[in-house]
NULOLO-884500 format. One line per 2 residues: number of its first residue (from 1); their letters; for each residue y, x, z of C-alpha. Coordinates in steps of 0.5 Angstrom, whole numbers, plus 2048, in hexadecimal, padded with zeros to 3 digits. Each point is the difference from the previous one (the first is absolute). Layout:
NUM) a) Y:X:Z | ...
This chain:
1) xx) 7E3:868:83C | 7FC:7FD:7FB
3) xx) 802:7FF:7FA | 7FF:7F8:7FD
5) xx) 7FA:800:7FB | 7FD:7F9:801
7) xx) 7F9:7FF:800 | 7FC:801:7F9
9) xx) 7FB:7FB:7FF | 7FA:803:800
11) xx) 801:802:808 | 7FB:7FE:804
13) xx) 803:7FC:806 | 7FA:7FE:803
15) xx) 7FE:808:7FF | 806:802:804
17) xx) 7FF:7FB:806 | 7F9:804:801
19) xx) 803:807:801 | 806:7FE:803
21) xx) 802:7FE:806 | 804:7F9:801
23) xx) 806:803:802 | 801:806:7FA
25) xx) 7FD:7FB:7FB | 806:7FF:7FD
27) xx) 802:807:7FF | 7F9:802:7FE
29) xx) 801:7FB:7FB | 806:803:7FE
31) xx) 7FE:806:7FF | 7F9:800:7FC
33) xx) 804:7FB:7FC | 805:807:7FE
35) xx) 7FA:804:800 | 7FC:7FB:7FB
37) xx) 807:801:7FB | 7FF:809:801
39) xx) 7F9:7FF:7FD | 7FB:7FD:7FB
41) xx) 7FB:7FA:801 | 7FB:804:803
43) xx) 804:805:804 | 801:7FC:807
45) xx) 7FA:7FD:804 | 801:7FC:805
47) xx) 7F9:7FC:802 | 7FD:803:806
49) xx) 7F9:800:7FD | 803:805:7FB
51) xx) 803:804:805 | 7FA:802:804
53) xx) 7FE:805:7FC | 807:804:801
55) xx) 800:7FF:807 | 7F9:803:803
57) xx) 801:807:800 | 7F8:803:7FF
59) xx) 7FF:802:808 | 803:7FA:803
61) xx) 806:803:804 | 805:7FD:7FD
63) xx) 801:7F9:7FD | 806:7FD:7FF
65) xx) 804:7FA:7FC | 805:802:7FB
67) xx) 805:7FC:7FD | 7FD:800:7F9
69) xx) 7FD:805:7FB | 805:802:7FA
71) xx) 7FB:802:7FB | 805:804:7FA
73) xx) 7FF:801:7FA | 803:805:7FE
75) xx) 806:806:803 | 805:7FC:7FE
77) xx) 7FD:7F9:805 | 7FF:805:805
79) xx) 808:803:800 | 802:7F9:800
81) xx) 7FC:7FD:806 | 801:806:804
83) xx) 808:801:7FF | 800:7F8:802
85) xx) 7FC:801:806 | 805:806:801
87) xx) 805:7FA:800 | 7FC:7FC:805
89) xx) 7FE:805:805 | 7F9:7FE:7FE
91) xx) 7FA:806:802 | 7FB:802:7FA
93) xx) 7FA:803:801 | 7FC:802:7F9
95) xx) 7F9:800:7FF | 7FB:803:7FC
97) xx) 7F9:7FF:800 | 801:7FD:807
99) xx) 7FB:806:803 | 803:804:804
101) xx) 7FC:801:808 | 807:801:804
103) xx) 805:7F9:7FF | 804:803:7FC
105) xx) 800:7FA:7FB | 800:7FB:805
107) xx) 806:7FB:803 | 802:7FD:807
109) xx) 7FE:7F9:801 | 807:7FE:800
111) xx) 800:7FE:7F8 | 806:803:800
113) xx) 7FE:806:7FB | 7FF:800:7F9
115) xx) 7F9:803:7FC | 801:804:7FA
117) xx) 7FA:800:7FC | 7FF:804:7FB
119) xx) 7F9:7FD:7FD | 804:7FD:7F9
121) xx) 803:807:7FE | 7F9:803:7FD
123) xx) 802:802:7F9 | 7FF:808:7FD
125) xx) 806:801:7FE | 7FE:807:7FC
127) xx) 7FB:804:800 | 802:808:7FC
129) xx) 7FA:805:7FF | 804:806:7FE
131) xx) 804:7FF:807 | 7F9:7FE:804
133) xx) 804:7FA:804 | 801:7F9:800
135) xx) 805:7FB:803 | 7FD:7FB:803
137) xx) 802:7FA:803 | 800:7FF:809
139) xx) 7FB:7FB:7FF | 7FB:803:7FC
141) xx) 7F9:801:803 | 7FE:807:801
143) xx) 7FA:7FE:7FC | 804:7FF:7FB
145) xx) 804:804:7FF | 7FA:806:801
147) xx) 7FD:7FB:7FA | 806:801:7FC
149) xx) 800:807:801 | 7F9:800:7FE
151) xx) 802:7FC:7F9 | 802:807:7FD
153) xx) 7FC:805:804 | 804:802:806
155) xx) 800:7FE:807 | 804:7FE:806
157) xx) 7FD:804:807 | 801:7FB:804
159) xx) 7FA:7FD:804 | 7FF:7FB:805
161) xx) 7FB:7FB:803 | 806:7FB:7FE
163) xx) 801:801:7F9 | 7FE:7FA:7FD
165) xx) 805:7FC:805 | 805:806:802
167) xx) 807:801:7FB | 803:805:7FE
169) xx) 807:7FE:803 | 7FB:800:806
171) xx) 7FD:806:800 | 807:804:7FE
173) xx) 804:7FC:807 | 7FB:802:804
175) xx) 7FD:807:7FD | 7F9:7FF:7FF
177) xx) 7FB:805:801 | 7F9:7FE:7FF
179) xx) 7F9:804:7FD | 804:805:7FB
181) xx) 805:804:805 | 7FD:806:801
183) xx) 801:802:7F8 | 806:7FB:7FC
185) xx) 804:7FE:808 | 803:7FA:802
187) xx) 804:7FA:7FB | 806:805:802
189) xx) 7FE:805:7FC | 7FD:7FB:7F9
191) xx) 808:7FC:801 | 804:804:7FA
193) xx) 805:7F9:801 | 803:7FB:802
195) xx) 803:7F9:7FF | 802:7FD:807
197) xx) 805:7FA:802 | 804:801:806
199) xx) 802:7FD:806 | 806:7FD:7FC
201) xx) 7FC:7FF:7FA | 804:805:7FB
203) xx) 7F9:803:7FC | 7FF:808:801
205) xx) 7FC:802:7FA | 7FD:806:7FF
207) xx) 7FA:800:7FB | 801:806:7FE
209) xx) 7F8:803:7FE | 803:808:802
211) xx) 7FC:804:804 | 806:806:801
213) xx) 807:7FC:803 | 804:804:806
215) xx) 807:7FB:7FE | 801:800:807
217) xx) 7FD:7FB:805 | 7F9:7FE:7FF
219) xx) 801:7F9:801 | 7F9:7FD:7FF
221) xx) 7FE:804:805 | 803:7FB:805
223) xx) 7FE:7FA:7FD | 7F9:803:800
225) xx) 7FC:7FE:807 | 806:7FC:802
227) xx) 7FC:7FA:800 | 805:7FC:7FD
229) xx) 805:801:805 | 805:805:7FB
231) xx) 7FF:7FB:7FA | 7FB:7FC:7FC
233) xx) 7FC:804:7FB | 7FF:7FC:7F9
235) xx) 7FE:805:7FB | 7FD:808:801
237) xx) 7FF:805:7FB | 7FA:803:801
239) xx) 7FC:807:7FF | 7F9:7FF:7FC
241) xx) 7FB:805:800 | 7FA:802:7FB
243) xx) 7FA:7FC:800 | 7FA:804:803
245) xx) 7FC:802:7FB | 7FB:803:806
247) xx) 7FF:7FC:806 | 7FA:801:807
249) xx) 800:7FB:805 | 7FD:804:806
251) xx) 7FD:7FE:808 | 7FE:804:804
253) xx) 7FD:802:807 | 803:803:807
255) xx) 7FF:801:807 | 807:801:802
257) xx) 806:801:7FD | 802:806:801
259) xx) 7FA:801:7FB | 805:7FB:7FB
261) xx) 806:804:801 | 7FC:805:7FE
263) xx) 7FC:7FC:7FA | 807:7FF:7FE
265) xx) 803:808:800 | 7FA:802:7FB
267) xx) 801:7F9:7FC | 808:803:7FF
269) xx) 7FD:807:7FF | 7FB:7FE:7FB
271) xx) 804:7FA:7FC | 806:801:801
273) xx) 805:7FB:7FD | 7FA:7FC:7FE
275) xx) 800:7FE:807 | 802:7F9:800
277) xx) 7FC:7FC:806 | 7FE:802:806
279) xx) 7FE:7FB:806 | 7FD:7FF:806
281) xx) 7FC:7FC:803 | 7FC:7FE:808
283) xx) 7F8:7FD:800 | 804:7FA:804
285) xx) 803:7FF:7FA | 7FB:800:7FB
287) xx) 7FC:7FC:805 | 806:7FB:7FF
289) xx) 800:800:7F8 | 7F9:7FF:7FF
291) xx) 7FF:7FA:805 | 807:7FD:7FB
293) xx) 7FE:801:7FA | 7F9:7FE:7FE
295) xx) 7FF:804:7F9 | 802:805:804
297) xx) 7FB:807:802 | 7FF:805:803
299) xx) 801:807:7FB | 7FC:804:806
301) xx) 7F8:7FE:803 | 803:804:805
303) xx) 807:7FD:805 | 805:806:802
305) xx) 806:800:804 | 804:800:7FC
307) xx) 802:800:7F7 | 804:803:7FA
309) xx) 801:7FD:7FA | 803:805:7FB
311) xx) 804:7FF:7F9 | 801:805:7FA
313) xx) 804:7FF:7FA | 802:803:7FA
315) xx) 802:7FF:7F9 | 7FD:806:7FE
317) xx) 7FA:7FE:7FC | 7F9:803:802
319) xx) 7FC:7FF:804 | 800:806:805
321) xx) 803:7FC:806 | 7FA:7FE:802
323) xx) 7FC:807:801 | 807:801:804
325) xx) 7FF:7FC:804 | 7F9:800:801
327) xx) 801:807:801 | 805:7FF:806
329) xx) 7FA:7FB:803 | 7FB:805:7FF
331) xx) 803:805:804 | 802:7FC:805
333) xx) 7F9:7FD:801 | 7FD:806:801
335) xx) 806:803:805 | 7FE:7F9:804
337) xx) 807:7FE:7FF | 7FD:7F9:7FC
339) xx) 7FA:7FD:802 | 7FF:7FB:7F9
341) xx) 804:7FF:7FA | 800:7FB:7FB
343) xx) 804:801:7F9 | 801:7F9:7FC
345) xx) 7FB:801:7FA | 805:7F9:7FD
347) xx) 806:7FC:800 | 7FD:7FB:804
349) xx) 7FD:805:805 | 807:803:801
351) xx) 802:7F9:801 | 7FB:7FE:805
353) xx) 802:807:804 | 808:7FE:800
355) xx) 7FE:7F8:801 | 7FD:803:807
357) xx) 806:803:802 | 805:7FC:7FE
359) xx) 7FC:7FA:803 | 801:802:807
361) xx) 807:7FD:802 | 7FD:7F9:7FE
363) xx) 7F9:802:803 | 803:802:807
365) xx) 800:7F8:802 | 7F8:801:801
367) xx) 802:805:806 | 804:7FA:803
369) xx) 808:802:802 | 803:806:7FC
371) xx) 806:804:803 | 803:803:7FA
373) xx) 804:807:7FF | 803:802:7FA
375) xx) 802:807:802 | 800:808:7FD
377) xx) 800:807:803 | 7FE:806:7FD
379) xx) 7FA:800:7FC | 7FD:808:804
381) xx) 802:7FB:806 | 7FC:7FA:7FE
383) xx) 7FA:802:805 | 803:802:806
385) xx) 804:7FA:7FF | 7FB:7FB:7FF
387) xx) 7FB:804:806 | 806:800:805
389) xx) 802:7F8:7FE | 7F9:7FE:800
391) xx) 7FE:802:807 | 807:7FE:803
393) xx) 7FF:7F9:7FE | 7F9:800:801
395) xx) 801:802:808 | 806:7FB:800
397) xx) 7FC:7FA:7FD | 7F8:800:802
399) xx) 7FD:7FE:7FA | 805:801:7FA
401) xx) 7FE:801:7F9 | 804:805:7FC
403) xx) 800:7FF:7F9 | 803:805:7FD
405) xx) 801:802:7F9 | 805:801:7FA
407) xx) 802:806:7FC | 7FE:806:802
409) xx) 803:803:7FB | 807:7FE:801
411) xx) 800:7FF:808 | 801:7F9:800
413) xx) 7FB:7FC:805 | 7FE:7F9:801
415) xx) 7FF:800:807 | 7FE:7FA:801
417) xx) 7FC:7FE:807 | 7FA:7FB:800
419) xx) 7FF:7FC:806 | 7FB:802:806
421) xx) 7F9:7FC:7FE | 800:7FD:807
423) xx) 809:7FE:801 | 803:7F9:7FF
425) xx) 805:801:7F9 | 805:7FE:804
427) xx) 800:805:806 | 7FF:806:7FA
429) xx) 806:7FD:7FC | 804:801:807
431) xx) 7FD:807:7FF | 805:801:7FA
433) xx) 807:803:804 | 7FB:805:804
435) xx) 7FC:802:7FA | 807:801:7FB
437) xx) 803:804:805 | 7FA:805:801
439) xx) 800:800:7F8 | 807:801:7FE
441) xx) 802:804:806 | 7FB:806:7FE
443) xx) 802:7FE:7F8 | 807:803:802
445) xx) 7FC:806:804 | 7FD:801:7F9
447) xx) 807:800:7FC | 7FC:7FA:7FD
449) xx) 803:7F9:7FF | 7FF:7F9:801
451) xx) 801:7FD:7FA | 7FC:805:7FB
453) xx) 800:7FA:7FA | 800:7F9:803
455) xx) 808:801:801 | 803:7FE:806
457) xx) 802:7F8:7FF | 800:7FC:807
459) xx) 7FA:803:803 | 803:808:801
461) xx) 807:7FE:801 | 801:801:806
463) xx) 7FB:805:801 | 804:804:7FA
465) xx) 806:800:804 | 7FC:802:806
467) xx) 7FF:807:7FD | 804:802:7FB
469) xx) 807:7FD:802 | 805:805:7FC
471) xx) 7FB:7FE:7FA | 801:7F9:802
473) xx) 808:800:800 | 801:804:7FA
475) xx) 7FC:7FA:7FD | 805:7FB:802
477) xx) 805:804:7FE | 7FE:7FF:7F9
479) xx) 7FD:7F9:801 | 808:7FE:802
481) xx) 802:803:7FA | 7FC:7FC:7FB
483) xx) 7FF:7FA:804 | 806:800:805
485) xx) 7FE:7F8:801 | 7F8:802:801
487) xx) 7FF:7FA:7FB | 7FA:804:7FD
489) xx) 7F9:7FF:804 | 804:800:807
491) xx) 7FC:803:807 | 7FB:805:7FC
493) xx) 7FF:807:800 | 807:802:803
495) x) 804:7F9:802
């Protein structure tokens, strides 16, 4: 039962009638008003004109009507909205950046959940040299948290496209992956802590910047790819690194890739931890970026079927990365592994190599309807897959045009599919069901997995249950646990 707050004066009567049915209105009304008192100002919006931004998810699978957008401030506003909508049995769905490719952050049309923004909690709480952390707010973008970092000589190994959008509290709840897996791993590995609120809105806190710590349960380790399903991370401690001190950007040229993996083999040999990037990419796809993005070229007079950008770093001054790498493309040129080779001679070429990769989710838009994937297997299976993937969709849809690529180094695969040049949008989309089984049934032939860093959200559930049912149930266990009235992001991942 609702408990009688009144109704403030600032509440916008003529906002509720909009977002709420006429029978609800009432209720409605009671409850933004009861909201409004847990927060500041600014911490509620209510107008549809400002919600449009935290609804549309960015492939458009999923748009939906919340009740409203709570906006705290701080840990402590979180606790108390979530221990009030505990009270109330009001679902709460956190959002970050608003990023994510699977639904995970999106509501049901029903108006009937409540989205946590965290975009308001931004700050850098600290920042120790000698303990090379930071503790940074679930708010904070990725880039300026790599900023801060970069302030006083370190870095955060994190990278994404999405960085300048992206969160950390985002990135922590889902795992993120991006470029620089091969050598620093997943967000998983950069978290020292954590602060979270949970499901009845007591605050675990555990910011601790220690890298040695066996007192039992790992706890952020659940909360860590969660999704927001565990509880809603509001601040992490993170492990920083030293800033490079010797960098080479690199593209080159191959006819397969089984020659890639090769390339990939001598690049670990002879680079070692140095190695900290390694991606592929088809023609089709640098035919895609070049038609989207006008300054863009070509690094190459000639095409070839298929292309690795390569990264090394390291802290070491010197300038000895360079013929190290030049040294592995020498012998391979003349093993005929590699057919050409680039090497960024500045900061803005090394730019213009990673801009034509990184370019290519938006790019694929030119290639009409795209079918994405988000998948992993082992990195020595990664040609055999794809050969095997690739003719078993070519010969069950005439025309379609993979656009595979991703990190070769890690094994993750952005296994998208371009519609056929001379089939209708709508006829390729009813492909989907037919192309994701083809995928994922040989993914789990190969101990892969369908979710390698996007997460699960809306749009995997069910496949995830499918496949891994004891993984399935153990989770709900422990979501039953944590959250025994699934108030927290309800029907993502595992409810």
């Amino acid at each position: 039962m609702l408990r009688d707050s009144g109704f403030g004066d600032e509440l916008d009567h003529s906002v509720v009638n909009l977002i709420c049915p006429f029978h609800e209105r009432l209720l409605c009304m009671c409850v933004i008003a009861q909201l409004q008192q847990l927060l500041d100002a600014d911490g509620l919006l209510l107008a549809t004109d400002d919600l449009a931004r935290y609804t549309q998810e960015p492939r458009h699978r999923y748009q939906g009507r919340p009740l409203a957008v709570a906006r705290p401030s701080n840990t402590g506003q979180l606790a108390e909205v979530v221990r009030w909508c505990r009270g109330q049995g009001i679902a709460m769905v956190a959002q970050g950046g608003h990023t994510g490719l699977v639904g995970g952050a999106a509501v049901p049309e029903d108006q009937s959940q409540l989205i946590v923004s965290m975009e308001r909690m931004r700050r850098i709480r600290s920042l120790d040299v000698a303990d090379a952390s930071l503790v940074a707010e679930a708010g904070c973008t990725l880039t300026a948290v790599q900023q801060a970092a970069l302030d006083h000589g370190l870095f955060y190994p994190v990278s994404l496209a999405s960085e300048g959008t992206a969160t950390i509290g985002g990135t922590i709840a889902t795992n993120a992956g991006g470029n620089l897996t091969i050598r620093h791993g997943n967000t998983r590995r950069q978290v020292l802590g954590l602060e979270v609120v949970l499901a009845d809105g007591r605050i675990y806190q555990d910011l601790s910047p220690l890298r040695k710590d066996n007192s039992g349960y790992d706890l952020k380790q659940w909360i860590i790819g969660s999704e927001g399903t565990l509880g809603i991370i509001t601040a992490a401690t993170l492990a920083l690194q030293p800033v490079a001190r010797q960098s080479v950007t690199a593209m080159v040229a191959v006819a397969n890739l089984e020659d890639g993996l090769a390339l990939l083999t001598q690049l670990r040999a002879g680079l070692g931890e140095t190695l900290s990037a390694c991606e592929f990419m088809p023609r089709l796809a640098m035919d895609f970026v070049l038609d989207h993005l006008p300054q863009a070229r070509d690094p190459f007079e000639r095409t070839h079927p298929w292309y690795v950008t390569v990264q090394a770093d390291t802290c070491v001054a010197g300038d000895w990365l360079e013929p190290a790498i030049l040294a592995i493309f020498s012998r391979a040129l003349d093993g005929g592994l590699v057919h050409d080779a680039v090497i960024a001679d500045s900061q803005a070429r090394a730019d213009a190599l990673w801009a034509l990769r990184e370019a290519i989710s938006p790019a694929q838009q030119t290639g009409g309807v795209s079918l994405k994937h988000d998948i992993a297997v082992p990195v020595s299976c990664i040609p055999e897959f794809v050969n095997r993937a690739t003719a078993e969709l070519e010969q069950a849809v005439a025309g379609i045009r993979p656009c595979i690529f991703g990190h070769l180094g890690d094994g993750n695969l952005h296994f998208n599919l371009s519609q056929p040049e001379a089939m209708p949008a709508e006829k390729f989309r009813a492909c989907e069901p037919l192309c994701n089984r083809i995928i994922f049934d040989l993914v789990r032939q190969y101990q892969g997995s369908i979710a390698a860093e996007h997460g699960i959200g809306q749009l995997r559930r069910d496949e995830l249950a499918t496949g891994q049912p004891l993984k399935v149930e153990l989770m709900k266990q422990i979501k039953t646990a944590l959250d025994p009235h699934n108030l927290l992001n309800p029907g993502k991942v595992v409810s």
